[in-house]
C-alpha positions as CSV (number, residue, x, y, z in Angstrom):
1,X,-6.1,-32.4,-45.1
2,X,-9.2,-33.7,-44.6
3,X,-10.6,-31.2,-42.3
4,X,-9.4,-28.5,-44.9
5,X,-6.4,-27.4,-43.2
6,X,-3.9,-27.1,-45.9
7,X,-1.3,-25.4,-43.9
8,X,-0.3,-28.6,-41.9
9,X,-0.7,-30.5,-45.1
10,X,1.9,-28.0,-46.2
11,X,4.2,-28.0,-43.2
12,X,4.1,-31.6,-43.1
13,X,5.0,-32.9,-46.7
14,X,7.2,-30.4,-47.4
15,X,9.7,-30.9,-44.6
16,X,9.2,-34.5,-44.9
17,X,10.8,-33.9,-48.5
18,X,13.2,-31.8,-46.9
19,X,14.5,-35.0,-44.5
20,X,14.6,-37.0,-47.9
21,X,16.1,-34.4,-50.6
22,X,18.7,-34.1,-47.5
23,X,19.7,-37.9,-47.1
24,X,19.7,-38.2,-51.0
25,X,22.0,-35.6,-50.9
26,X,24.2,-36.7,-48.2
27,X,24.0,-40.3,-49.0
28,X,27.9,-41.9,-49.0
29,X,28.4,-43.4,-52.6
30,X,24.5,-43.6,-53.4
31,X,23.7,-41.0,-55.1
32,X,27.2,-39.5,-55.4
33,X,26.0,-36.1,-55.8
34,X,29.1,-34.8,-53.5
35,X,31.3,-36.4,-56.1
36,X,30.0,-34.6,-59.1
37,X,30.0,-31.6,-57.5
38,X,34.0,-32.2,-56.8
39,X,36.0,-30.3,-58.9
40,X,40.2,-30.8,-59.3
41,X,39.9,-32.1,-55.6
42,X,37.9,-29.2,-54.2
43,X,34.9,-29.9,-52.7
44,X,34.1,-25.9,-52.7
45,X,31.2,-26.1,-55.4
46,X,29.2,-28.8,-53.4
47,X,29.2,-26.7,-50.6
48,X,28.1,-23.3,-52.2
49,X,25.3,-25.4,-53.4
50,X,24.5,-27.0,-50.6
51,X,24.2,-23.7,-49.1
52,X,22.5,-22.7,-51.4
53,X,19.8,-25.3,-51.0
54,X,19.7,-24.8,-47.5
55,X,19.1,-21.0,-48.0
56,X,15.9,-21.9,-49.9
57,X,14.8,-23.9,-46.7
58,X,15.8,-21.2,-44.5
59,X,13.5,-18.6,-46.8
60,X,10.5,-21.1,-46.6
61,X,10.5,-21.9,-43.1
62,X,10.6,-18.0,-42.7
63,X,7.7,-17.8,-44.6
64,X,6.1,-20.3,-43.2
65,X,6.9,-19.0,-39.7
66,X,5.2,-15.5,-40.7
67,X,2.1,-17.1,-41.6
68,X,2.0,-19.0,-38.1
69,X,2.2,-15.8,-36.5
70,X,-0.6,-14.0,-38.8
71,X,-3.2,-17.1,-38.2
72,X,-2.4,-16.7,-34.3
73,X,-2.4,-13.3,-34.1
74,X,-6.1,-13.1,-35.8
75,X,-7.6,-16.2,-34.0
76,X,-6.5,-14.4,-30.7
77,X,-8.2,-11.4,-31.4
């Protein structure tokens, strides 16, 4: 960040976060997120969620991915 280049900064700290939301999430008896999320037994709302979250990830690294391929596309020019 230092140098001013804000996309790596980016990159970085945000999947770092990813790797921690994630164990938080997936943390046996920790958090117990998975067991709030239980209902009657069914553990089918914790996973629509969970997908859910991961979709959001999926739609960032995507746009992340785009704007790797703009900046190398222009500094190759």
């Amino acid at each position: 960040m230092a140098i001013g280049n804000t996309f790596r900064a980016t990159a970085l700290s945000s999947y770092g976060g990813f790797w921690i939301s994630t164990a938080i999430i997936l943390t046996p008896g920790g958090f117990q997120i998975t067991d709030s999320l239980t209902v009657n037994g069914s553990e089918l709302p914790f996973l629509n969620s969970f997908g859910l979250y991961l979709m959001g990830w999926f739609i960032f690294t995507f746009i992340l991915l785009i704007c790797t391929l703009r900046s190398t596309v222009a500094s190759s020019a």
